[in-house]
C-alpha positions in Angstrom: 21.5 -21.4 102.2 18.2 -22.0 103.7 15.8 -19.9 101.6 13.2 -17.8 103.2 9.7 -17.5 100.9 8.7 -14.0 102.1 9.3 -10.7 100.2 13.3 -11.0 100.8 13.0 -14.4 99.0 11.6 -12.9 95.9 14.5 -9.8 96.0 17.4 -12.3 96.5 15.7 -14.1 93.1 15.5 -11.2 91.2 11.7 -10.9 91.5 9.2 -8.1 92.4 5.9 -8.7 93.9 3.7 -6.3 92.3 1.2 -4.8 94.7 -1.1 -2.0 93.0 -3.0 0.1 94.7 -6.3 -1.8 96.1 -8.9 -0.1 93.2 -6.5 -0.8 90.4 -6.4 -4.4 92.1 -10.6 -4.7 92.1 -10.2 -2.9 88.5 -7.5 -4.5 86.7 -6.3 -7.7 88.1 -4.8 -9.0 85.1 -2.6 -5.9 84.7 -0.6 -6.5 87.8 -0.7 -10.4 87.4 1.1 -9.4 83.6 3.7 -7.1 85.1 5.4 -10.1 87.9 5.0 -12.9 85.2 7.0 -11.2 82.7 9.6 -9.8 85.0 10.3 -13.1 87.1 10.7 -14.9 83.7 13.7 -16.6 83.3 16.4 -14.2 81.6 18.7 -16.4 80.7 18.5 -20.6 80.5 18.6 -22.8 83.2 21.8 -24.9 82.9 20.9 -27.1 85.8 17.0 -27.1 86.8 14.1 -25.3 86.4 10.4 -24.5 87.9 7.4 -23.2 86.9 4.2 -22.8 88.5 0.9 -20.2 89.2 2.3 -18.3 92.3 6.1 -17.0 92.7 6.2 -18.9 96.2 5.8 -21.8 94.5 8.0 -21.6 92.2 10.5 -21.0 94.9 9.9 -23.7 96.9 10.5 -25.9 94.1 13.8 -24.6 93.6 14.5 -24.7 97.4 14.3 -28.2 97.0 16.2 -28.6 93.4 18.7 -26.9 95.3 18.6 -28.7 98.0 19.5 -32.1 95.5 15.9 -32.9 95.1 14.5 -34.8 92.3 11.4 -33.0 89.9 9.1 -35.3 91.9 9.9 -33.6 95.3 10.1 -30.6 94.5 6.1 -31.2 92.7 5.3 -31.6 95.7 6.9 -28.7 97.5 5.2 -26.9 95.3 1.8 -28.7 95.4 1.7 -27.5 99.7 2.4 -24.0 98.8 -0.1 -23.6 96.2 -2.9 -25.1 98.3 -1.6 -22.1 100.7 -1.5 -19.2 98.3 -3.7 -20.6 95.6 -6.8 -21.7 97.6 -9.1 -20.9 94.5 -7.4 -23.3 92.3 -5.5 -26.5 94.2 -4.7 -27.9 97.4 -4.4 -31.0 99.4 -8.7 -31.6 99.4 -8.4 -31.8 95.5 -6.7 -34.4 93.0 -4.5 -34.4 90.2 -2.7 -35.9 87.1 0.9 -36.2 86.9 3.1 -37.2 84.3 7.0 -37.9 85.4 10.0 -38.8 83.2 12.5 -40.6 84.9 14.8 -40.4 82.3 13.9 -44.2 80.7 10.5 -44.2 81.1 7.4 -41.8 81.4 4.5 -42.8 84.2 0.7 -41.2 84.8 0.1 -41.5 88.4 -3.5 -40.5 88.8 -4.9 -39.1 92.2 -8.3 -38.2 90.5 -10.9 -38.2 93.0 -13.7 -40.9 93.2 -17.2 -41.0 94.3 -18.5 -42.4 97.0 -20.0 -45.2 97.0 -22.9 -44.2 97.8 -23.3 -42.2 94.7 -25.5 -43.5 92.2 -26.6 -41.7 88.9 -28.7 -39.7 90.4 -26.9 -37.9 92.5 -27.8 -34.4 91.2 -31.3 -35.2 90.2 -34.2 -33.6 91.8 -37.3 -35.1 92.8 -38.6 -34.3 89.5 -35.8 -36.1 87.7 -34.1 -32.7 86.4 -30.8 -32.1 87.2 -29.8 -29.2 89.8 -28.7 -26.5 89.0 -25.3 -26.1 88.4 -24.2 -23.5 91.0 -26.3 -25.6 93.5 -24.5 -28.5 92.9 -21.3 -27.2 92.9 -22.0 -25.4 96.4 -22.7 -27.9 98.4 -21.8 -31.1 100.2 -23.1 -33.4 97.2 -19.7 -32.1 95.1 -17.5 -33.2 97.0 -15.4 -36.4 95.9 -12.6 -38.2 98.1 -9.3 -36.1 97.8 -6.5 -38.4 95.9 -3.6 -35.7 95.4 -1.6 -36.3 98.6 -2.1 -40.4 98.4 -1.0 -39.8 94.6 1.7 -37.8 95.7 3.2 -40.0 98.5 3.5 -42.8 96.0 5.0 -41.2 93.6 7.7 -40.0 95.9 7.9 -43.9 97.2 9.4 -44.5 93.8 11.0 -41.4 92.8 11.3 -39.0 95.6 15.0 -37.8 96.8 14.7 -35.9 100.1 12.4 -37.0 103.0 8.9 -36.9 102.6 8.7 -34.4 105.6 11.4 -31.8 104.2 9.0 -31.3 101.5 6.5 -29.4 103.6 9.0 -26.7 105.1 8.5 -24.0 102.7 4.6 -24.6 103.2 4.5 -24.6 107.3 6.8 -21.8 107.1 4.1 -19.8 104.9 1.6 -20.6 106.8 2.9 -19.5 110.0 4.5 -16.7 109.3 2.3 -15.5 106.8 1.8 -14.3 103.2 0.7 -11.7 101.3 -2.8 -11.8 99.3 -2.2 -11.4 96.1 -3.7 -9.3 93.4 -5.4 -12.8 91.9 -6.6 -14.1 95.1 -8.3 -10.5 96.2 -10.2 -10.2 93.0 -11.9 -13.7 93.3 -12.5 -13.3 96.9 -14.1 -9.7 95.6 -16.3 -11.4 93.5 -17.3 -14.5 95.9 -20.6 -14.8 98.0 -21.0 -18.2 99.0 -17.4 -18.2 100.5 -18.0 -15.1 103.1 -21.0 -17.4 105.1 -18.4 -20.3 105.7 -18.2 -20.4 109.2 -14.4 -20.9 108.7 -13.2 -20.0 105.2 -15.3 -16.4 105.9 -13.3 -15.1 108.6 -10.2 -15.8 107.5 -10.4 -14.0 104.0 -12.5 -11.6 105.2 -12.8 -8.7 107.0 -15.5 -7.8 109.6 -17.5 -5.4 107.4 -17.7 -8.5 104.7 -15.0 -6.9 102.6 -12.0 -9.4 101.2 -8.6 -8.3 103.1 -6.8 -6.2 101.0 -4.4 -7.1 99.0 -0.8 -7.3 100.8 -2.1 -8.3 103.8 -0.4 -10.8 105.2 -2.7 -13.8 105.7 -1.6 -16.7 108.3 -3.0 -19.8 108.1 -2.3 -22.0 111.7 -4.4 -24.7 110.7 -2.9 -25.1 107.3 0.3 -25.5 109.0 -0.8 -27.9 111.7 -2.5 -30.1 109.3 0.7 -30.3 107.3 2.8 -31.2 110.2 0.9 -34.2 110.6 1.1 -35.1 107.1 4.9 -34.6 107.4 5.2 -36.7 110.2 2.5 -39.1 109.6 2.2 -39.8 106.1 -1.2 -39.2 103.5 -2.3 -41.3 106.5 -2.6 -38.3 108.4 -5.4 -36.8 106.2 -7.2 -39.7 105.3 -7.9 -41.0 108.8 -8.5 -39.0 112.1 -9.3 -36.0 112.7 -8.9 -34.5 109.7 -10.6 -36.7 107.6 -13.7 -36.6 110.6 -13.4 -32.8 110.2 -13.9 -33.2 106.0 -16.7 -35.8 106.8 -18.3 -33.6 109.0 -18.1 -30.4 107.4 -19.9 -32.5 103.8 -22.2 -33.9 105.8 -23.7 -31.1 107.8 -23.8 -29.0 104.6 -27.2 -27.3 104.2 -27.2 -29.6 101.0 -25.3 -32.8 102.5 -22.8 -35.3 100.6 -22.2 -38.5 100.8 -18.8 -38.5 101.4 -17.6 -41.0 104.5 -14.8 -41.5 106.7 -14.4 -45.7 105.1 -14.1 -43.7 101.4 -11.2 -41.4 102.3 -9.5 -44.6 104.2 -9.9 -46.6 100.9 -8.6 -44.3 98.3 -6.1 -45.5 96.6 -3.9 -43.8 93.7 -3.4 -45.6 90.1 0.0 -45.7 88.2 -2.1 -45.7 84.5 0.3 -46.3 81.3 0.7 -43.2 79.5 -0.8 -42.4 76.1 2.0 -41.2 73.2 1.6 -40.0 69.7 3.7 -39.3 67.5 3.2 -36.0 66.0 5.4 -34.0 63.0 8.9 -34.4 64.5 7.6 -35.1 68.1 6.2 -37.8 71.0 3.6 -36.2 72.7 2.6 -38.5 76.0 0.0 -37.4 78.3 -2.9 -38.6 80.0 -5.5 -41.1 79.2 -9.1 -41.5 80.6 -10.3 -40.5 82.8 -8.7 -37.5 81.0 -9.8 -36.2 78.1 -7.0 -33.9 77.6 -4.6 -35.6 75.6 -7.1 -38.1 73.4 -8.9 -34.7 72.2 -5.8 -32.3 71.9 -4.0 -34.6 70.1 -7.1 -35.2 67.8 -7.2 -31.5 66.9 -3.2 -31.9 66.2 -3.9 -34.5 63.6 -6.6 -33.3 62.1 -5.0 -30.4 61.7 -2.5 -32.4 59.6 -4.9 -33.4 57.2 -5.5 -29.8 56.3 -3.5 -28.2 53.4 -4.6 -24.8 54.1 -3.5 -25.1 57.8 0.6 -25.6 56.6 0.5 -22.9 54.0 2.0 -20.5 56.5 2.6 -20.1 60.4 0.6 -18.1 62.4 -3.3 -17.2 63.3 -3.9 -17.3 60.1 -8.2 -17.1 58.5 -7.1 -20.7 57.0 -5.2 -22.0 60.1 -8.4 -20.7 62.6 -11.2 -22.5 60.3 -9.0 -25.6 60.1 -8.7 -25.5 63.8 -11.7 -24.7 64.7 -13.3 -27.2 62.2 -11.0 -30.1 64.1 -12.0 -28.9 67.4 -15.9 -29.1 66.6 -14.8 -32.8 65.2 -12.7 -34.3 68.2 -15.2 -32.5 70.9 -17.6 -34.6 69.8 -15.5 -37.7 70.1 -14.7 -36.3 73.9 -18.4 -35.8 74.7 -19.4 -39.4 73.1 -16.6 -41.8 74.2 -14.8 -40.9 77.4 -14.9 -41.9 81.0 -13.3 -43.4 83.6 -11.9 -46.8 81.7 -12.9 -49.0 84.8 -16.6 -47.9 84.3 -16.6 -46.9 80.0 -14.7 -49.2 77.3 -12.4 -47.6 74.6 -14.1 -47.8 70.8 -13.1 -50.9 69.4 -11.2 -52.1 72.8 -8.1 -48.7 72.4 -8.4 -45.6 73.6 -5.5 -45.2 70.4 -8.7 -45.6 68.0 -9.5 -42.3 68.1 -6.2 -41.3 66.9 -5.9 -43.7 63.9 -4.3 -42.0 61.0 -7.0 -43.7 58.9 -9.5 -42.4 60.9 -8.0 -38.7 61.5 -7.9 -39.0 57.7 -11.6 -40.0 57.3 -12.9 -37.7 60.1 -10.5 -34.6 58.6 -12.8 -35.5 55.2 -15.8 -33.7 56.9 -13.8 -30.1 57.2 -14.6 -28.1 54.0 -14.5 -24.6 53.1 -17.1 -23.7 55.2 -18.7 -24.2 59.1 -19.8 -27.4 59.2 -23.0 -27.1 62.0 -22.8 -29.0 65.4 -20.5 -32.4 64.6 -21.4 -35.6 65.2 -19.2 -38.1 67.0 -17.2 -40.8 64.7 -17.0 -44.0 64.9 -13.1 -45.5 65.5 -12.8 -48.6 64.7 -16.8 -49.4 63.4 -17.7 -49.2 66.9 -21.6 -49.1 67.2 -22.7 -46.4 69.5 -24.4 -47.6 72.7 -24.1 -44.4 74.7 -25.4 -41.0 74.6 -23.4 -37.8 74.2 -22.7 -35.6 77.3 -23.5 -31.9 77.0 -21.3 -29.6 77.4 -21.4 -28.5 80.8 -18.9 -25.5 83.1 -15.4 -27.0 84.4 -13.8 -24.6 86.4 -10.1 -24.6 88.5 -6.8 -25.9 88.5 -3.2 -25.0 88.3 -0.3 -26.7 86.7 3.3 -27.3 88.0 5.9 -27.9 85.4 9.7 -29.4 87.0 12.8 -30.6 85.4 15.4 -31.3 87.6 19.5 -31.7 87.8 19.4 -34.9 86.4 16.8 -34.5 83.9 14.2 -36.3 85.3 10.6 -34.4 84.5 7.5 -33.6 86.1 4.4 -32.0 84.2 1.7 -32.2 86.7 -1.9 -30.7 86.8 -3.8 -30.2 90.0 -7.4 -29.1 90.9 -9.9 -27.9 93.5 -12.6 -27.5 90.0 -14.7 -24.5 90.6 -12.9 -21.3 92.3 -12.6 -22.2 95.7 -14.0 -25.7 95.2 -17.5 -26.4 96.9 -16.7 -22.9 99.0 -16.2 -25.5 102.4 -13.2 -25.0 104.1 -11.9 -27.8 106.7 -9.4 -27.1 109.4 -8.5 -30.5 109.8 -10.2 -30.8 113.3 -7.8 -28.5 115.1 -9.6 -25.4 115.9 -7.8 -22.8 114.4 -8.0 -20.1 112.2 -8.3 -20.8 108.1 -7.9 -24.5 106.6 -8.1 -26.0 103.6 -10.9 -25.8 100.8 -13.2 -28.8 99.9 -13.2 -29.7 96.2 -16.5 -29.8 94.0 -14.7 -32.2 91.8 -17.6 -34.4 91.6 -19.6 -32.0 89.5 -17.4 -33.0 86.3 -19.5 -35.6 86.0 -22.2 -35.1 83.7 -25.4 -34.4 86.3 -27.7 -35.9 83.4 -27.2 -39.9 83.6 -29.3 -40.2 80.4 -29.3 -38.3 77.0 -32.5 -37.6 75.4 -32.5 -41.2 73.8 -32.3 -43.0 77.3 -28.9 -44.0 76.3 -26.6 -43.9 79.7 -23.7 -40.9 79.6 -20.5 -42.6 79.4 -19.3 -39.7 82.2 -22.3 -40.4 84.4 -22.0 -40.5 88.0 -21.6 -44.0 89.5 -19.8 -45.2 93.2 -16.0 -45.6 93.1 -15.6 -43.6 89.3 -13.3 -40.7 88.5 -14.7 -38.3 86.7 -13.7 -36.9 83.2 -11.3 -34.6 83.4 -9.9 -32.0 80.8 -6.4 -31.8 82.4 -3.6 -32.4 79.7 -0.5 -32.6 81.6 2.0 -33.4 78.8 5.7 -34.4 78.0 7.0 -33.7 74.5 10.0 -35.4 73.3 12.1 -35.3 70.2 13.0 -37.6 67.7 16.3 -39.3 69.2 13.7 -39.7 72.7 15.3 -36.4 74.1 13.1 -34.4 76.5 12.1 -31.3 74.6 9.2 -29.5 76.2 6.8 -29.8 79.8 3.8 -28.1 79.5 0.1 -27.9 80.7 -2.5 -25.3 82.0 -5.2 -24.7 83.8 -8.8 -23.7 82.7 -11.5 -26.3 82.3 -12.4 -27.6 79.1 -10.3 -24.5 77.1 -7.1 -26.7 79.4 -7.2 -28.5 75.4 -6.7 -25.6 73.6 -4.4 -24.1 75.6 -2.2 -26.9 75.3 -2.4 -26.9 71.6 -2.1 -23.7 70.9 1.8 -23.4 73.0 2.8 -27.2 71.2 1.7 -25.5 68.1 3.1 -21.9 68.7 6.2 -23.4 69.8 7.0 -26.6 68.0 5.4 -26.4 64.9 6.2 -22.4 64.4 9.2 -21.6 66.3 8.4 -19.4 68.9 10.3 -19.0 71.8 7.8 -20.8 75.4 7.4 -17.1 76.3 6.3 -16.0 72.9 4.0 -19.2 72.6 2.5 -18.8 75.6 1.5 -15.4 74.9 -0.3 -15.8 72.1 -4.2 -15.1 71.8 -6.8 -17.7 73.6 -9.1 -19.3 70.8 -11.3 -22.5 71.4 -14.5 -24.3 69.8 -16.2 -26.8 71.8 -18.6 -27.7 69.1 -21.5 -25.9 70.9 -22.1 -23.3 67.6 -19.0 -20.5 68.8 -15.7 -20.1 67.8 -14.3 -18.1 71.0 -11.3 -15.8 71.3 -9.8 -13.3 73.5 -10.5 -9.6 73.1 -8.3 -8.3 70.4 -7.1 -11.5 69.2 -8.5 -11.0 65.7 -8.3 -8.0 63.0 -12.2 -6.2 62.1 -10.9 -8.2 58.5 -10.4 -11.8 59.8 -13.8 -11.6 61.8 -15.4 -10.7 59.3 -14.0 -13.8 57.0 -14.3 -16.3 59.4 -18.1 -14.6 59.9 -18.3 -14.8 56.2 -17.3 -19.0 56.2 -20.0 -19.4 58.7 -18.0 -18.8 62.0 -20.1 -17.3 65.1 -17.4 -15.6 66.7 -17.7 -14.6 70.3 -15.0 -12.9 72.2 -14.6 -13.9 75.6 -11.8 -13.6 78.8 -9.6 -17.2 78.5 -7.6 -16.7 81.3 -5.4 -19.7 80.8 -2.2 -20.4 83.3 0.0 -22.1 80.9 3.1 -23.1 82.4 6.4 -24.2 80.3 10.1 -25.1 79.8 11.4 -25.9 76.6 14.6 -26.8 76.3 17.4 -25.1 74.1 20.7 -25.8 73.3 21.3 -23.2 75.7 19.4 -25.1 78.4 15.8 -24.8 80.0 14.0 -22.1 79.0 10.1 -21.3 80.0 7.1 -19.4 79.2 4.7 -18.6 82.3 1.3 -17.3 81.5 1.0 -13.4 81.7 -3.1 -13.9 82.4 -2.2 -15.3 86.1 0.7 -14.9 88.4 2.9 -17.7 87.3 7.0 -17.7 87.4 9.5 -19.0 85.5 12.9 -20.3 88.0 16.1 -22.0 87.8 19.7 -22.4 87.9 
């Protein structure tokens, strides 16, 4: 059966699309975004396949295509087109990504982070006075933008692992955009809040009305040259994007920016995707394997993990415990500082003592977990892993922004924990229409500003995550396979959410594996963080009046804060696939 991804898609699964009235929508966002997560979950396991991902379309064309006898990697990728439809804010085919696929013997990290051009140099987001811009400047304008690498990342992944044709993949996302779909509760309160977006000559009129106010939500939003550009990426190949007309349009469209790029037509012709050997680490009963650098997702979640370990206090019981928060928070403060020292794009930066698997010595977890006493230590200072001598200066921490996450397993167990970004909301707040004159497009990524837009530290000491031509920048994305001990598939997880992507991800392994809870349960838990800037964040209710004040009283500045992560699981069960989507976004849980 051919499945239609409208309304009567999301009846036949079981699903409602909740559409509140328009003020509760400007109001309460979250509220209606809560209500469809937790009703589309999964209500029983998956015996066969499942699908998670930020927007119930999504998550439906996946299953389209498990259905259909489609392997994880196609139906990624099914679901990759539709986000980039319904989730302009976060992903789409301007932006990169990480992906992490299981193939049943081996695990691979096919990287489509973008580059720089190569006309960048260090200075890129200097001014004349040798100060950096500011960071909204940088992010809104042509400077940001780096060359795209999720579809080239994409198309050779499915060389190697896809099932169907390459153009089957992009049914469910032409049909969208043709036919249309409707705005969402999410995607009306960011366009409510936007200003740079309305004066885009082409992102402007299509999600917004003539009086300047966003289309409200339920409209149903077509998107011709979404669909047009697709079709010649179905036909064509990534070919299609990164040559011709559209890539002329995306050239175009940096250039003539008030605040012009760099970007050129011979950098999106010369992109080229990496298949990077994943990292692993064995952890409790578990392999955790992830991404390496350019990431910094899984080299500093996987710090706080096992420094975590070398914390008594932490195992007395489960739970946000006053003992389990300090420990955490003390690791974070420790391995943040690692993160902001060490890593960078391993072409450009070398690992301390020749490994990025330095910083995750048990000798030296043990030595650095030494430092975390009864007390907040003040702003950590990076380590050194293997007696490395420092010869680069520490990046401050700076916004990251975006992203979504797509978590697959298919029919024949074969896994796909991918996570994909624009960066800031709505990317550089350019949207292309791929040459073809129509109405709407695709947005721009601003990718480029995760690099750090200070070269130099106050010593004169070069930032390992400086800008330089042909680099990837650092990324937090922790895309992440978990197996268990006999090599089984256990868990595929990741989020969205900047530099907090880290804690998210630790915070489900840890509410899941290491206490039990069921991936919905996990994934609901409160948002908490430290990034080693003097805070220890949390969500709004997350602690008691009596566990602020301890943590006050061990030297904690506690700030709450929104975390809106988009965490995005299945865990298996003897039962079969269960999953966990985050009740801060719109996310679904779907299988058979």
């Amino acid at each position: 059966m051919r499945l239609d991804l409208n309304a009567p898609l999301l009846a036949a699964l079981g699903l409602a699309l909740v559409l509140p009235a328009a003020a509760q929508a400007v109001d309460q966002p979250e509220a209606a975004t809560t209500r469809t997560a937790r009703q589309a979950s999964l209500t029983a396991p998956a015996k066969r396949f499942a699908a998670t991902a930020a927007n119930p379309l999504a998550a439906a064309a996946g299953v389209e295509m498990l259905g259909a006898g489609g392997s994880a990697l196609d139906a990624a990728i099914a679901m990759q087109a539709v986000l980039g439809l319904v989730e302009p804010q976060s992903s789409g085919i301007a932006g990169g990504a990480f992906l992490v696929h299981w193939d049943g013997r081996q695990v691979q990290a096919f990287d489509g982070r973008e580059t720089a051009p190569a006309a960048a140099t260090p200075a890129l987001f200097l001014k004349p006075d040798g100060q950096p811009l500011p960071m909204r400047d940088a992010i809104q304008s042509g400077l940001s933008t780096g060359v795209p690498g999720v579809l080239a990342m994409l198309a050779e992944a499915h060389r190697q692992h896809g099932q169907l044709a390459w153009a089957r993949l992009f049914e469910p996302a032409i049909r969208l955009a043709e036919q249309g779909f409707a705005i969402s509760p999410r995607l009306h309160e960011l366009l409510t809040g936007e200003a740079a977006l309305r004066a885009d000559p082409q992102a402007g009129p299509y999600f917004y009305a003539a009086d300047g106010q966003p289309k409200p939500v339920g409209t149903l939003l077509k998107n011709p040259a979404y669909a047009a550009v697709l079709r010649g990426i179905a036909q064509r190949g990534p070919q299609a994007f990164y040559e011709g007309a559209v890539a002329e349009d995306i050239v175009r469209r940096v250039k003539g920016h008030a605040r012009p790029g760099l970007l050129t037509a011979a950098d999106l012709a010369g992109y080229r995707p990496l298949v990077r050997p994943p990292l692993c680490t064995d952890w409790r009963r578990y392999r955790v394997c992830g991404f390496g650098p350019p990431s910094s997702g899984h080299l500093t979640l996987m710090q706080i993990l096992g420094l975590l370990e070398t914390q008594p206090a932490a195992q007395a019981a489960p739970g946000l415990t006053v003992d389990w928060l300090h420990a955490y928070a003390e690791s974070a403060k420790l391995a943040f500082a690692d993160r902001a020292q060490y890593i960078g794009d391993p072409a450009f930066v070398s690992a301390p003592g020749g490994d990025w698997q330095s910083l995750l010595a048990p000798a030296y977890l043990k030595q650095r977990g030494a430092l975390i006493g009864s007390q907040a230590m003040p702003t950590a200072t990076a380590g050194r892993p293997a007696g490395v001598k420092q010869a680069l200066a520490p990046q401050a921490e700076q916004p990251e922004h975006g992203t979504s996450h797509i978590s697959v397993v298919d029919a024949r167990g074969r896994a796909v924990s991918m996570t994909t970004s624009v960066e800031s909301a709505f990317g550089s707040r350019v949207m292309s229409d791929g040459g073809s004159g129509l109405a709407g497009g695709f947005m721009l990524n601003n990718q480029l500003t995760d690099f750090s837009l200070r070269p130099v530290g106050a010593d004169g000491q070069p930032v390992a995550n400086r800008v330089e031509a042909g680099k990837r920048p650092r990324s937090s994305m922790a895309p992440t396979l978990v197996f268990d001990r006999d090599g089984q598939l256990l868990m595929v997880a990741g989020s969205p959410g900047g530099p907090v992507i880290i804690h998210y991800v630790a915070k489900v392994l840890t509410g899941a594996l290491a206490w039990g809870l069921p991936a919905q349960q996990a994934v609901d838990l409160p948002n908490f963080g430290d990034f080693n800037t003097g805070q220890l964040i949390v969500e709004p209710g997350a602690l008691s009046a009596n566990q602020r004040t301890e943590l006050q009283a061990r030297g904690h500045v506690v700030t709450q804060t929104d975390l809106t992560s988009g965490l995005q699981v299945l865990l298996k069960t003897r039962d079969g696939w269960t999953g966990g989507a985050d009740p801060r976004r719109e996310g679904v849980v779907l299988g058979r």
